[in-house]
C-alpha positions as CSV (number, residue, x, y, z in Angstrom):
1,X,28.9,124.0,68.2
2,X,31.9,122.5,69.9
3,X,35.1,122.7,68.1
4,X,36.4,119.2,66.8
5,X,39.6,118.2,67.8
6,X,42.1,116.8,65.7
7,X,44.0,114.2,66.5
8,X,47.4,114.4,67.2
9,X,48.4,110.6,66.9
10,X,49.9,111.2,63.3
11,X,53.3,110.6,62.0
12,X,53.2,113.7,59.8
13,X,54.1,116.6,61.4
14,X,52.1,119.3,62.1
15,X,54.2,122.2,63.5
16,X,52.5,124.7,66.0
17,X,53.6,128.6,66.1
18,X,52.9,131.3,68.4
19,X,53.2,134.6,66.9
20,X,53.3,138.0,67.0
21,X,55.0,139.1,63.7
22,X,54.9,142.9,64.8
23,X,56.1,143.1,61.9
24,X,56.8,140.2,60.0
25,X,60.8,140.3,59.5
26,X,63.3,137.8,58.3
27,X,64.1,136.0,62.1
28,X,60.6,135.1,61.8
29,X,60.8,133.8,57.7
30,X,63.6,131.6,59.1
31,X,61.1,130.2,62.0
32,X,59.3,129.7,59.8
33,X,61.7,127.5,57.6
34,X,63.1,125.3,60.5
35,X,59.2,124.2,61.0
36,X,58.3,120.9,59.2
37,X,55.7,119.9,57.8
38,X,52.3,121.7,57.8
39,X,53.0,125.0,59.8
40,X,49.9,126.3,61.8
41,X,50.4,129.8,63.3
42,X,48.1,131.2,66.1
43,X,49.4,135.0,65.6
44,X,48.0,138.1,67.8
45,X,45.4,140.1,66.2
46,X,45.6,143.9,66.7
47,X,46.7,144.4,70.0
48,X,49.9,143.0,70.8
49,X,50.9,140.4,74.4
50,X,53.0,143.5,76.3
51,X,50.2,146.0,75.8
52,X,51.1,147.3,72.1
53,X,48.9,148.1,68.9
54,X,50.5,146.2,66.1
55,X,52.0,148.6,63.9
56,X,50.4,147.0,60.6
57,X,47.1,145.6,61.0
58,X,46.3,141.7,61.2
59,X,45.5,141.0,58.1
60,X,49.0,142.3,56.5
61,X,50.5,140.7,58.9
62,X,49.0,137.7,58.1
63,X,49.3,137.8,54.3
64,X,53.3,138.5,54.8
65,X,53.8,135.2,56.9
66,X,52.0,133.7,54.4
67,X,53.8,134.6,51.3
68,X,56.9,133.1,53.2
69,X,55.5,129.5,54.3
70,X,53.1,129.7,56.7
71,X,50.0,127.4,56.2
72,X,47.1,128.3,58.3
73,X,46.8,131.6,60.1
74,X,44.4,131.9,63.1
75,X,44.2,134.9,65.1
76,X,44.6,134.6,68.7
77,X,41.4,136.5,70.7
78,X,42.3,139.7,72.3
79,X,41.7,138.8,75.6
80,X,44.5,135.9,75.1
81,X,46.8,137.9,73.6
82,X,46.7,141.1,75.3
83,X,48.3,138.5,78.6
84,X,51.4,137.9,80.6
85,X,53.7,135.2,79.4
86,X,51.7,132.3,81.0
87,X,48.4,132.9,80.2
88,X,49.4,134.0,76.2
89,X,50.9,130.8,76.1
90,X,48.2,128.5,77.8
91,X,45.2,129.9,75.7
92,X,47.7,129.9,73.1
93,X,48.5,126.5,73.5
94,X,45.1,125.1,74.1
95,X,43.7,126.5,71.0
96,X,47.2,124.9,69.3
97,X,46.4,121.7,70.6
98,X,42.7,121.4,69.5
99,X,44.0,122.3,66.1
100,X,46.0,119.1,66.0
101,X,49.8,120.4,66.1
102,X,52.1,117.6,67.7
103,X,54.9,120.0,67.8
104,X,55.6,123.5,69.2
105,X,58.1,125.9,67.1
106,X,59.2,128.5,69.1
107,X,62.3,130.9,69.0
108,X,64.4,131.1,71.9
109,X,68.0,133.1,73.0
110,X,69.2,130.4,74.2
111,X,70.5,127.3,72.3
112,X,71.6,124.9,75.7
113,X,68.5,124.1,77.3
114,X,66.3,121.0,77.0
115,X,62.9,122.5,77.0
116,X,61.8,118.9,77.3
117,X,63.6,117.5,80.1
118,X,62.0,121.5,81.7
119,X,58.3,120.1,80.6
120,X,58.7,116.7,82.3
121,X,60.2,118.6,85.4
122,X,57.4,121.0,85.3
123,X,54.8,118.2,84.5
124,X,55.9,116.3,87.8
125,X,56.1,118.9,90.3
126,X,53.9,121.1,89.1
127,X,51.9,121.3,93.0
128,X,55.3,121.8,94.1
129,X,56.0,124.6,92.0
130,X,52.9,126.2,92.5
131,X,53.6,125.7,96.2
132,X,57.1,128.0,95.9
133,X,55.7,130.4,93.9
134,X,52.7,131.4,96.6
135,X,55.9,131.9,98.8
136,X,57.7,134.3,97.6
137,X,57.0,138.4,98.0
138,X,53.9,140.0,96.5
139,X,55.7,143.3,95.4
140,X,58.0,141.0,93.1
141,X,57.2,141.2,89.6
142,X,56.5,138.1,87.5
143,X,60.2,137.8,85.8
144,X,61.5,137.6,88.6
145,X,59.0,135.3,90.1
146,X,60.1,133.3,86.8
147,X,64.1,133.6,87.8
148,X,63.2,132.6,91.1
149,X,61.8,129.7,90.4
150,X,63.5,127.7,87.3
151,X,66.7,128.9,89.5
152,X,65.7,126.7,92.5
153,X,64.0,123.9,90.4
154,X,66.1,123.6,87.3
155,X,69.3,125.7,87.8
156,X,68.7,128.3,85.0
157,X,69.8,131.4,85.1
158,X,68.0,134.8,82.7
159,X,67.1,137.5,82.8
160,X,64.5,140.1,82.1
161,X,66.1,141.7,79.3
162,X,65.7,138.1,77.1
163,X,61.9,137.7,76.4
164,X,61.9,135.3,74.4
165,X,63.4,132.9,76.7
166,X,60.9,133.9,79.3
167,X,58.1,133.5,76.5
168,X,60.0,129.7,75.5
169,X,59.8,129.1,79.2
170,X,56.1,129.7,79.9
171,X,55.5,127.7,76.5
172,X,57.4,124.8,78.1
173,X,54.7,125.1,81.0
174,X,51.6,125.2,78.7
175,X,52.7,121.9,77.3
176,X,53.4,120.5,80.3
177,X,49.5,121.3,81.2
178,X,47.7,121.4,78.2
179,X,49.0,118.7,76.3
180,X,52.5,116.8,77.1
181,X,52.8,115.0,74.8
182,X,53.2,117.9,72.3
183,X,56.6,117.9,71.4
184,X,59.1,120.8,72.1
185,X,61.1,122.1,68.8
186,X,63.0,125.6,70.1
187,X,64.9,127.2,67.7
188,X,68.0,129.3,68.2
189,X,67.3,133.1,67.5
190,X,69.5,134.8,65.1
191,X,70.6,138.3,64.4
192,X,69.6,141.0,66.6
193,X,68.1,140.7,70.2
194,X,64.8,141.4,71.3
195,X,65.3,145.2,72.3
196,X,68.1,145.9,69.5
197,X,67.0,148.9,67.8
198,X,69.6,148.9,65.1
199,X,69.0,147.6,61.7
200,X,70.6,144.1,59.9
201,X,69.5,141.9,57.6
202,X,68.2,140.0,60.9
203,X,66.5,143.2,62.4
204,X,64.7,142.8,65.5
205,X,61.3,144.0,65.1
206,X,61.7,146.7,67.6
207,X,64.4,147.8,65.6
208,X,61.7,147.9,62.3
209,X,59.4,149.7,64.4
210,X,61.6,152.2,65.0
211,X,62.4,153.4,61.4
212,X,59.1,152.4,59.9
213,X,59.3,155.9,57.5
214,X,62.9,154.5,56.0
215,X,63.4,152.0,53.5
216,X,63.2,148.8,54.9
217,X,63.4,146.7,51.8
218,X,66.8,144.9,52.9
219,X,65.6,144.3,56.1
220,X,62.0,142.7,55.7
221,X,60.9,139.8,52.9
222,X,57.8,141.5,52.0
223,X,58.2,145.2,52.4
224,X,56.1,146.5,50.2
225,X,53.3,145.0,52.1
226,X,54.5,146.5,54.8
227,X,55.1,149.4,53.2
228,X,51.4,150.2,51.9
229,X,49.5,149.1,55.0
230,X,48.0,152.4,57.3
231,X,50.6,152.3,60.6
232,X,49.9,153.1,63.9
233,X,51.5,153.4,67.5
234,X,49.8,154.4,70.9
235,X,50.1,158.5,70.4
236,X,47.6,157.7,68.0
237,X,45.3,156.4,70.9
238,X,46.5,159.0,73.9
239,X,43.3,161.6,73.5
240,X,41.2,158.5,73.5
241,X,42.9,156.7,76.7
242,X,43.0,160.2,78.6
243,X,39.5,160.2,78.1
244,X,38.7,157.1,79.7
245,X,41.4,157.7,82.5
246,X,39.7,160.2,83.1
247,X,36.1,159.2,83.1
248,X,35.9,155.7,83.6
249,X,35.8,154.1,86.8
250,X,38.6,152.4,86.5
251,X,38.5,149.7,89.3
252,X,35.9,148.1,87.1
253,X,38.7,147.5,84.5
254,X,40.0,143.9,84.0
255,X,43.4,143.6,86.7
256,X,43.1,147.3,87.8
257,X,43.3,147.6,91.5
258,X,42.7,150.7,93.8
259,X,46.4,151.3,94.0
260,X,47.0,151.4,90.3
261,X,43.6,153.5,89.6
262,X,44.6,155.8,91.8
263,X,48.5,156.2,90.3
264,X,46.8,156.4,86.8
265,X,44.6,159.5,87.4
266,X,47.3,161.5,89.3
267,X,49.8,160.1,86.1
268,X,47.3,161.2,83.4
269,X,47.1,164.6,84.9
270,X,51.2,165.1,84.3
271,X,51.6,162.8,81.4
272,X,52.8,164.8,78.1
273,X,52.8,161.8,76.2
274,X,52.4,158.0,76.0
275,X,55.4,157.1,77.5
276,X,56.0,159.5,80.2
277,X,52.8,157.9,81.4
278,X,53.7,154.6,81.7
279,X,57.0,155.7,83.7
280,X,54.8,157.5,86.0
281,X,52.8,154.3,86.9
282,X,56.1,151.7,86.4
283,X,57.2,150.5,89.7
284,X,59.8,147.3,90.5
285,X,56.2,145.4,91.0
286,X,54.4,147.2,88.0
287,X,56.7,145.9,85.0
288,X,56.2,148.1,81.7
289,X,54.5,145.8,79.9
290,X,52.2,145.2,82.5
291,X,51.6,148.8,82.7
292,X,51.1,148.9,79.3
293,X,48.6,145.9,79.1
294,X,46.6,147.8,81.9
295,X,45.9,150.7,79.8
296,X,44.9,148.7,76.6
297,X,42.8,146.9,79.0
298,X,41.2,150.7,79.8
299,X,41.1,152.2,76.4
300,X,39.1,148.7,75.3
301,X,37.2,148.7,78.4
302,X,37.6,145.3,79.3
303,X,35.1,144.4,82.6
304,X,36.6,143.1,85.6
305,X,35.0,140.0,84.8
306,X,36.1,138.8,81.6
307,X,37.6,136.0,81.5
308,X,38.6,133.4,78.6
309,X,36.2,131.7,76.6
310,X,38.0,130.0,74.0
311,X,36.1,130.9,70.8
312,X,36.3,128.8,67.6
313,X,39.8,129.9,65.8
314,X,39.1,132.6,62.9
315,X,40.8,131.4,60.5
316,X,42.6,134.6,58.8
317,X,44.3,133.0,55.8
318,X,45.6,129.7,54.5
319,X,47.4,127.7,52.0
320,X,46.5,124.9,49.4
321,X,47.6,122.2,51.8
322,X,46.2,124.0,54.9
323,X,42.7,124.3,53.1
324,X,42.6,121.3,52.7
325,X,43.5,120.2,56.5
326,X,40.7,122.7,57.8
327,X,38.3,120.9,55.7
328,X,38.6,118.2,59.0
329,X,38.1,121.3,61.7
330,X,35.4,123.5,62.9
331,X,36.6,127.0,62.5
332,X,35.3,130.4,61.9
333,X,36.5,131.7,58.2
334,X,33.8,134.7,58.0
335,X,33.1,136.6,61.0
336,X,29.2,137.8,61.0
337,X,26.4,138.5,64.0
338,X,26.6,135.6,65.9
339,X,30.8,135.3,66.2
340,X,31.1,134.7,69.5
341,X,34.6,136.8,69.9
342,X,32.8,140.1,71.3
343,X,35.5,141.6,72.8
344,X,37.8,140.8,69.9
345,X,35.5,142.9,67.4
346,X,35.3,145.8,69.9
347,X,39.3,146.2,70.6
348,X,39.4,146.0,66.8
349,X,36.6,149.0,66.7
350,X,38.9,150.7,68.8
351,X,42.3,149.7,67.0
352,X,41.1,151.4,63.7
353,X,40.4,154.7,65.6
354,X,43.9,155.3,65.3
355,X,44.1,155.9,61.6
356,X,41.1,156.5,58.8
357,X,42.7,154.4,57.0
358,X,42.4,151.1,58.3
359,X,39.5,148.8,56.9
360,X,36.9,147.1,58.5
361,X,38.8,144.5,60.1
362,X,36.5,141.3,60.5
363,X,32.5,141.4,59.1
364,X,32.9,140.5,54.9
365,X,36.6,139.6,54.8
366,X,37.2,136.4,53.8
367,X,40.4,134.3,55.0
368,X,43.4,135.3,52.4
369,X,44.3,132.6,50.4
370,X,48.4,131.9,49.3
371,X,48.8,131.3,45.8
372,X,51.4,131.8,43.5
373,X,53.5,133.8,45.8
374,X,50.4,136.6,46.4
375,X,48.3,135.4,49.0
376,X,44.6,136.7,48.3
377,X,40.8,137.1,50.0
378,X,39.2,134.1,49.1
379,X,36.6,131.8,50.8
380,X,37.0,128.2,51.4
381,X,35.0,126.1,49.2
């Protein structure tokens, strides 16, 4: 069954998010509250865009962002999010699109740059673009392909340090291809950065990561979801990876070349722990979050193959007024034997391997429903 799409001709808005909430924290309640109308968010499942198991699982995740004014939460597929910039946001994007949004809410460091006037630019010399990019060096990574070229084509200057700009970037260029006439809505990040580990009452997620065992409750709108949902990182997954480093071939795995299989079985070899692995493989061409997508790639065994198939959004939770919306689109809202999303279901398998605690995380959950403030499992009907 093809999956209807919804018409984006409407003068109500219909806002579009792309979302990681890893975990949910109050930069991402205040997105959320700078999006009109009905607020649609395509948020990462269990494995996270630079290679990362989400702390919490999706679900929680889910029922926070709920609780604080999101609508409709579909999960982005594994195999979209687990990406680089680009390809998150295209198969992001596309999935967006189908579900009707006519505008894109994104956060971004950077509050002097018309992402729109960057779209139309992209949109018009796209082959020219593409052109540039096939000329510059192989052994540059892909941020600085990215400097490179919105330097010569637009005049803007970043870095590799401000993802989110990079992320607001490659979001201009999924519009640009998937569907222009989206409109562009940034909004102006506030609080701490990206990589700021400290904690504020605008904590970056890294920073919540990083003192998960303290008490967070000034520091997240719904900690004591948080709070009472199993946690994981990847030392919970290093026997399991080492195994398949070690026994897999690993040139069958999605993006892995000879070079990098052989770095990986000499780095495995050393490797005392997660990290002091990935700086054995890191080069100036291998960023860390490449690295780092490589080896989720390897402990999910993803084939060389795969490639994007664009499944029918699961649907992971909703409110009133986005229940009734999806009443007009062809979704999935209970996962069973013939959801099409393999590889999704096995990286989730895989994901609750790394605590006894986690539950089954698709086959008899129904999408969480928001009402009254406590959002709850409850099938649409």
């Amino acid at each position: 069954m093809r999956l209807t799409k919804v018409s984006t001709e409407n003068s109500v808005p219909i806002s579009g998010i792309i979302a990681e909430f890893n975990p949910f924290h109050h930069g991402h309640q205040y997105l959320l509250s700078q999006a009109p109308g009905l607020k649609i968010v395509i948020m990462s499942g269990n494995w996270m865009q630079r290679g990362e198991p989400a702390i919490v699982d999706k679900w929680t995740r889910a029922q926070m962002a709920l609780k604080n004014g999101a609508d409709i939460i579909v999960e982005l597929p594994f195999f979209a999010s687990v990406q680089g910039a680009d390809y998150f946001a295209q198969y992001a994007l596309q999935m967006l699109a189908d579900l009707g949004i006519n505008q894109l809410v994104f956060g971004t460091d950077s509050d002097d740059v018309d992402y729109d006037i960057l779209r139309q630019l992209y949109y018009d010399k796209s082959t020219e673009i593409q052109g540039f990019l096939e000329t510059l060096p192989e052994n540059l990574s892909y941020p600085q392909k990215m400097q490179q070229m919105w330097q010569a084509f637009a005049g803007i200057q970043f870095d590799g340090n401000t993802p989110n700009h990079i992320l607001g970037l490659a979001y201009t260029k999924a519009v640009a291809m998937v569907a222009p006439k989206i409109k562009l809505q940034p909004v102006k990040r506030i609080g701490a950065g990206f990589h700021d580990d400290t904690l504020s009452q605008f904590a970056s997620a890294t920073a919540i990561r990083e003192h998960a065992n303290e008490n967070l409750s000034s520091f997240m709108p719904d900690y004591a979801s948080f709070q009472a949902a199993p946690k994981v990182q990847w030392s919970d997954y290093l026997p399991l990876l080492k195994y398949q480093l070690l026994s897999a071939r690993l040139t069958d795995i999605f993006q892995v070349n000879e070079e990098l299989a052989v770095r990986l079985k000499s780095a495995i070899q050393i490797a005392t722990d997660f990290e002091t692995l990935v700086d054995a493989v890191v080069t100036k061409r291998y960023t860390r979050a490449r690295v780092k997508r490589l080896l989720t790639y390897i402990l999910v065994n993803v084939p060389k193959s795969q490639i994007f198939e664009k499944p029918k959004p699961h649907v992971l939770g909703f409110s009133a007024a986005g229940q009734r919306y999806l009443k007009n689109v062809d979704v999935v809202t209970k996962v069973g034997k013939t959801y099409q999303d393999r590889l999704t279901l096995q990286a989730d398998a895989i994901y609750r391997l790394g605590n006894q605690a986690i539950l089954e995380q698709n086959y008899g959950r129904p999408p969480l429903r928001q009402t009254h403030g406590a959002a709850q499992g409850k099938e649409i009907g």
